[in-house]
C-alpha positions in Angstrom: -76.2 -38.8 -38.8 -74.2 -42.1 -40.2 -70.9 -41.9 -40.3 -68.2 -44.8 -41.0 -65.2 -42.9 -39.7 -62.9 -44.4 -42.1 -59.5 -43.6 -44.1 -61.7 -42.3 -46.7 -62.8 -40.0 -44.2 -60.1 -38.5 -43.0 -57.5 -36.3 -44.4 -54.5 -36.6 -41.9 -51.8 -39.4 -43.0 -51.2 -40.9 -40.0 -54.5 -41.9 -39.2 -54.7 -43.3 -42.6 -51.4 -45.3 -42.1 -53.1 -46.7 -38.6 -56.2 -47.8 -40.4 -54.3 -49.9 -43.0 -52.0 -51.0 -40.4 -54.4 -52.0 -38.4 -56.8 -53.3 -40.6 -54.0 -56.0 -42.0 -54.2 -57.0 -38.4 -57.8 -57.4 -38.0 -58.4 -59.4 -41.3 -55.7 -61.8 -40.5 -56.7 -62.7 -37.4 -60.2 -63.1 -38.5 -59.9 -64.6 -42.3 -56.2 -66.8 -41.9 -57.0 -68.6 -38.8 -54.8 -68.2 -34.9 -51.2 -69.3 -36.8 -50.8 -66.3 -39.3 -52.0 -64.0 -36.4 -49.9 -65.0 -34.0 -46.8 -66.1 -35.9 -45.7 -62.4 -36.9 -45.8 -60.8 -33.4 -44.3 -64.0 -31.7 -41.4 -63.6 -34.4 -41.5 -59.8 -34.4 -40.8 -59.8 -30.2 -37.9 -63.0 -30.9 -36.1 -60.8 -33.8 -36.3 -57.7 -31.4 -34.8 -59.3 -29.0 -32.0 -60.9 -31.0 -31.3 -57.4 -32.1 -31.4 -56.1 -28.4 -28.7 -59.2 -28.0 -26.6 -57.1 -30.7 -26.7 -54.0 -28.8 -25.9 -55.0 -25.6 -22.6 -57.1 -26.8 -22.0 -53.5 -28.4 -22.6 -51.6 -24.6 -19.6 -54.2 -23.5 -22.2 -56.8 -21.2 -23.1 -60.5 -22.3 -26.4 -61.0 -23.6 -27.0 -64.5 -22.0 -26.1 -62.5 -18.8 -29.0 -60.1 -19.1 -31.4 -62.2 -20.5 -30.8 -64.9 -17.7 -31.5 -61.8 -15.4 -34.6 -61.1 -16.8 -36.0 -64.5 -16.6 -34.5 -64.7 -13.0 -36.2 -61.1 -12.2 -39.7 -62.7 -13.6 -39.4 -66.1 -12.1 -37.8 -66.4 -9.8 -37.2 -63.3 -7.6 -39.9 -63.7 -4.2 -41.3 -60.6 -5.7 -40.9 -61.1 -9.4 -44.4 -62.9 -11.0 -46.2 -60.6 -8.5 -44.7 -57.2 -9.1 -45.4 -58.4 -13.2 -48.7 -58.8 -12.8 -49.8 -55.7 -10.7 -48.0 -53.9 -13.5 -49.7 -56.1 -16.5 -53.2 -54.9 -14.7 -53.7 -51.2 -16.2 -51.6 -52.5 -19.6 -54.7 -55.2 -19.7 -57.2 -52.9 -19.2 -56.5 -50.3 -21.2 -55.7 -52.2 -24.3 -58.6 -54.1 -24.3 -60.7 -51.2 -25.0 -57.9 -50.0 -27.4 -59.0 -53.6 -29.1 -62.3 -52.8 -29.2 -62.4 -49.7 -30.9 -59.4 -50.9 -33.1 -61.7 -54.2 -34.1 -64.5 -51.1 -35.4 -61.5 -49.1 -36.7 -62.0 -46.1 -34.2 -58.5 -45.4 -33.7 -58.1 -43.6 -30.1 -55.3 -43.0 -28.5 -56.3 -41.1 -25.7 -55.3 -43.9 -22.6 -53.7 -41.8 -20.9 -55.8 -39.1 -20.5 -58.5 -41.2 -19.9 -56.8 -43.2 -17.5 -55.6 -39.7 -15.7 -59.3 -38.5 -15.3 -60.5 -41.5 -14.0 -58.0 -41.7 -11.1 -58.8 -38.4 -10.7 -62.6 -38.7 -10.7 -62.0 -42.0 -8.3 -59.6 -40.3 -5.8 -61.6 -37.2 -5.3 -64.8 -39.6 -4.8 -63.5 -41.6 -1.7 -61.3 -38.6 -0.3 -64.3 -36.5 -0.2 -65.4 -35.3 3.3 -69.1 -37.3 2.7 -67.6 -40.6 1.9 -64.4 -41.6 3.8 -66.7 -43.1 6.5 -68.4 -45.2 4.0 -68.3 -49.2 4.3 -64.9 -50.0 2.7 -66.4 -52.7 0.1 -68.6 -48.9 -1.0 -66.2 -47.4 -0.4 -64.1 -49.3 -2.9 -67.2 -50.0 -5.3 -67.7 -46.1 -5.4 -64.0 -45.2 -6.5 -64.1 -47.7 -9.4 -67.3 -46.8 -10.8 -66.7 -42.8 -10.2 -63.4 -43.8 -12.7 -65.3 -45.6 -14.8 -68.0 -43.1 -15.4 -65.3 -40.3 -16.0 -63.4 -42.1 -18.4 -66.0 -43.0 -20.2 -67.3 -39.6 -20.4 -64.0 -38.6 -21.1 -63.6 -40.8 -24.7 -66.7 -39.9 -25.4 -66.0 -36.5 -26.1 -63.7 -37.5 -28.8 -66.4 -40.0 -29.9 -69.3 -37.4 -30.5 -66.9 -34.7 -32.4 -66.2 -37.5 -34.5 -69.6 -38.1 -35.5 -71.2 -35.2 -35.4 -68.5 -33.4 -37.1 -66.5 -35.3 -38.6 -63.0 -34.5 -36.2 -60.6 -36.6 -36.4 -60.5 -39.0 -33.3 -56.7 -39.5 -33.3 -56.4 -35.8 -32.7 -59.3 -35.3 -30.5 -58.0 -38.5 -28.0 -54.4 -36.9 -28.3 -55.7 -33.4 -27.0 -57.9 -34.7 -24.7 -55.0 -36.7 -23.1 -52.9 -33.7 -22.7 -55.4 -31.8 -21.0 -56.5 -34.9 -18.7 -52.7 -34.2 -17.6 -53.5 -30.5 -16.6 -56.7 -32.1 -14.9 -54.3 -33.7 -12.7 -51.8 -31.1 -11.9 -54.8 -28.8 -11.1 -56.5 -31.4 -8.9 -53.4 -32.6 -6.9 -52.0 -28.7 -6.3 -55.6 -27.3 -5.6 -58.8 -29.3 -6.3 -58.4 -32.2 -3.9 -54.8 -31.6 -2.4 -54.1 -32.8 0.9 -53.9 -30.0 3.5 -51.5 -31.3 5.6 -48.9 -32.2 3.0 -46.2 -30.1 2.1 -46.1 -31.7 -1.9 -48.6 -31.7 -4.1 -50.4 -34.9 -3.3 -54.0 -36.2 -3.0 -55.4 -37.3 0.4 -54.8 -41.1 1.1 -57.2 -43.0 0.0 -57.6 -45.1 3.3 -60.5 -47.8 3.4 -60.5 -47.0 -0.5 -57.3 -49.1 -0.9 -57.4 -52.1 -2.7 -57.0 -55.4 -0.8 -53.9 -57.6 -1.4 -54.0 -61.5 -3.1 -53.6 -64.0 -0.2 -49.9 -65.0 -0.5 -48.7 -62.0 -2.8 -48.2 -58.7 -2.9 -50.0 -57.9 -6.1 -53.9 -56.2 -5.7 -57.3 -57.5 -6.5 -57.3 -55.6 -9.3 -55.3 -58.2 -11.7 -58.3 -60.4 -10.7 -60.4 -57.4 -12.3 -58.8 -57.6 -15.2 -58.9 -61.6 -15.6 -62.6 -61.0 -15.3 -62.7 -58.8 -17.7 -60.7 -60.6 -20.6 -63.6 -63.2 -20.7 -66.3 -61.0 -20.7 -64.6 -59.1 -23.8 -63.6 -62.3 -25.5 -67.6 -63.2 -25.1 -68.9 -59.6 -26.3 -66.6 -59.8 -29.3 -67.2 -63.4 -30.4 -70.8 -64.1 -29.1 -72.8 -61.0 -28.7 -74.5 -59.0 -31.7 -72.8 -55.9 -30.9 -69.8 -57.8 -30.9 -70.4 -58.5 -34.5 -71.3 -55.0 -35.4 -68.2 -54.0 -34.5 -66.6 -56.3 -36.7 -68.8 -55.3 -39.6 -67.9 -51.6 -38.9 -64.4 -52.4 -39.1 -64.4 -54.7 -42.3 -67.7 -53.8 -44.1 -69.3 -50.8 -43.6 -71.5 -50.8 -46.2 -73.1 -54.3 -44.6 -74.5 -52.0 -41.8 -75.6 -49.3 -44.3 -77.6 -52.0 -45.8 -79.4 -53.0 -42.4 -80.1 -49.6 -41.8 -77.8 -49.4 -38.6 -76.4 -46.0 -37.3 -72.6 -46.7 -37.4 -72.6 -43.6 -35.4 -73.9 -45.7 -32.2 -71.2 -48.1 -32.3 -68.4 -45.4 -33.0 -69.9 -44.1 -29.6 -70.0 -47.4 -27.9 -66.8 -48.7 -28.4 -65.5 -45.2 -27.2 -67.3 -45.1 -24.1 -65.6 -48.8 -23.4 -62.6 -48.1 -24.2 -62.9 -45.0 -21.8 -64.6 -46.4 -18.6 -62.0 -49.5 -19.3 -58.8 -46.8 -19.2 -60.7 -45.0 -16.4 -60.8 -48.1 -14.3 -57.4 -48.9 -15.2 -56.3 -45.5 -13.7 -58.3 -45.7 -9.9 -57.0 -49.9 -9.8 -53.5 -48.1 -10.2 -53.8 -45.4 -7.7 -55.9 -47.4 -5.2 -54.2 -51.0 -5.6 -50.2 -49.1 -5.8 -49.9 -46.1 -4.8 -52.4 -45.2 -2.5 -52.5 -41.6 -2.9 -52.9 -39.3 -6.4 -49.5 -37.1 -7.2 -48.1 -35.3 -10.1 -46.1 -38.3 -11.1 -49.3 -40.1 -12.0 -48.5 -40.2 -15.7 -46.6 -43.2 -16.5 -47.6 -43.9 -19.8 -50.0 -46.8 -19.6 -51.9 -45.4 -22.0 -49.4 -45.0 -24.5 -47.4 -48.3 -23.7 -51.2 -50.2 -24.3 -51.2 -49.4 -27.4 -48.3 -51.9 -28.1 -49.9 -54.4 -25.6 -53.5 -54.3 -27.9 -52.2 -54.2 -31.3 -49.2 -57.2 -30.1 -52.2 -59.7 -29.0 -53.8 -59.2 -32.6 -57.1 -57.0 -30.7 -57.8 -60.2 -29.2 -58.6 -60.2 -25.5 -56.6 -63.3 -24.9 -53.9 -62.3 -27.2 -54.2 -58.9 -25.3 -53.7 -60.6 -21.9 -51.1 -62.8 -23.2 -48.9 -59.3 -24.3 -49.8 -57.3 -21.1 -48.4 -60.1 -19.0 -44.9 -61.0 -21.5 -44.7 -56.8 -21.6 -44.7 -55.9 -18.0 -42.5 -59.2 -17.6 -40.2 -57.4 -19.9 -40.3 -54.1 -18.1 -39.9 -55.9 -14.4 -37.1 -58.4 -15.5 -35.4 -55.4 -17.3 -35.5 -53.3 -14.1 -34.1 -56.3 -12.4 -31.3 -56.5 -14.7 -30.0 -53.1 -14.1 -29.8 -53.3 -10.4 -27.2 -56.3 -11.1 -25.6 -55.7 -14.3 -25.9 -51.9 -13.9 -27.5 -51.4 -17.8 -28.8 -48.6 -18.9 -31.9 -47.2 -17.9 -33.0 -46.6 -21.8 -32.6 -50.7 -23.0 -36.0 -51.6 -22.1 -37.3 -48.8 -24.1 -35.4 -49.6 -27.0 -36.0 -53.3 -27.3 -40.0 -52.1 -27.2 -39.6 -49.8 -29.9 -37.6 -52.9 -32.1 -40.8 -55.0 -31.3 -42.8 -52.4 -32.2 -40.7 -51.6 -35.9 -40.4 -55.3 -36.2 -44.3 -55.6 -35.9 -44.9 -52.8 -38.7 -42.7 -54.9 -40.5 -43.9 -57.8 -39.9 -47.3 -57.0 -40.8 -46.1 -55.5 -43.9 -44.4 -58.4 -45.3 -47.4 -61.0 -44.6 -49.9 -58.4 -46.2 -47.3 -58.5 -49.2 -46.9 -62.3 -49.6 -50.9 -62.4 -49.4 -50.9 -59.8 -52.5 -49.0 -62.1 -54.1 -50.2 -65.3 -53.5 
């Protein structure tokens, strides 16, 4: 069965607005060259944050103040550039995938749940009474592939009741997400909870830890992620599936008329975008936490959404958000402990950025009607 999994194809409006959103962004960044795809989120994060200056005069604090903070919090704290970039590593991950179902136009939202089940999947793996005594490098190797495999299988769920019939994949990866959530709650209260602990928490993981960066306190898993914004950048620019994608996203028909199943790449670029969220979720537990609890959920999944459609589904662009995102989140925390601001700013300014973007995007698609 062929199936595009476009607008046309669906009959709920908010997956109709995400497809033209989105596929403003995609054939700007591919037809108008690096400026016009970089100019609007550069100037929709500067205009957000010059409205963010307005609010906080308005909460009684200087602006100057808390944005010097920030920087200070990034750059200049022992613990600031580290503490950015273990948070930037599950942002990177997931969004990528985001980016490569977004390129095809698959629009999943299901990161979270995804990322949920992996860590899941991963913890239950190296707690388990067979592989605690394993090598740690197996150890390890077996956590991040047992996430991987479950995320994957995870998103593809949505993926195959999308093409085989016809489901909407915005709903599907929404569901799925909130019951990855009751995954978790069963697995940390019953499935794999530790015996000996009197909250509902996983075993530690032990030997299944991720190993620190000489000199930093941030995990081995930001080098994953580096590795992995490469090999994306490659498969998207330089590989044939890469370029399928692509023609799934702008021209349908041009894979119609080579006779190849749009279904298989609907598939692909799910199962991607999975294992990628999955992986993002045992790097979190394993390189931060050490142990799987309730409080699990943070909203990666949701907060990479705004990370991949901010670097223009771009893996670069992606990496170059995750980082100036999770700066923004550490340097904001930082500026509350001294300038005692409210918890909710940093929340705000990300949903300017993100009004700003929609703007944005809607003003340049516009002009180019125009012109």
């Amino acid at each position: 069965m062929t199936t595009t999994l476009s607008t046309a194809d669906s009959s709920t409006d908010p997956q109709r607005g995400l497809d033209k959103w989105i596929g403003s962004i995609t054939e700007r960044a591919t037809q108008e060259g690096m400026l016009s795809a970089i100019l609007v989120p550069v100037a929709s994060v500067l205009a957000a944050l010059l409205v963010g200056a307005a609010l906080i005069v308005f909460d009684g604090s200087n602006p100057f103040s808390v944005y010097g903070a920030i920087l200070r919090g990034v750059f200049t704290k022992p613990r600031g550039f580290s503490d950015t970039a273990t948070a930037a590593t599950p942002l990177i991950l997931i969004a990528i995938g985001y980016a490569l179902a977004y390129r095809a136009r698959v629009f999943t939202i299901g990161g979270e749940g995804q990322y949920l089940v992996g860590a899941v999947a991963g913890t239950a793996l190296v707690t388990a009474a067979g592989f605690r005594d394993l090598p740690r490098p197996i150890l390890i190797a077996a956590g991040l592939l047992a996430a991987i495999v479950a995320g994957a299988i995870w998103s593809g769920i949505a993926g195959w009741l999308g093409v085989r019939f016809g489901a909407s994949i915005v709903i599907s990866t929404l569901m799925l997400g909130f019951i990855g959530d009751s995954v978790l709650q069963w697995a940390v209260r019953d499935g794999i909870r530790d015996p000996d602990s009197f909250i509902a928490n996983s075993r530690l993981l032990g030997d299944a830890e991720l190993p620190g960066l000489p000199g930093t306190t941030t995990h081995i898993g930001f080098l994953l992620a580096l590795l992995v914004v490469p090999i994306a950048w490659w498969f998207v620019s330089r590989h044939r599936a890469g370029f399928r994608i692509d023609a799934l996203g702008h021209n349908p028909a041009a894979l119609d008329a080579n006779e190849y199943p749009s279904s298989k790449i609907v598939i692909g670029v799910m199962l991607a975008a999975g294992a990628l969220a999955g992986l993002a979720g045992m790097v979190e537990i394993a390189g931060v936490n050490g142990r799987l609890g309730q409080e699990a959920s943070v909203g990666f999944g949701w907060d990479a959404i705004i990370v991949a459609l901010l670097g223009r589904l771009h893996p670069v662009g992606v990496l170059i958000a995750g980082i100036g995102m999770a700066g923004l989140t550490i340097g904001f925390q930082s500026s509350q402990r001294e300038l005692a601001l409210p918890s909710s700013l940093v929340s705000l300014i990300t949903a300017l950025i993100v009004i700003f973007v929609v703007f944005g995007d809607a003003l340049a698609t516009r002009m180019k009607e125009r012109r």
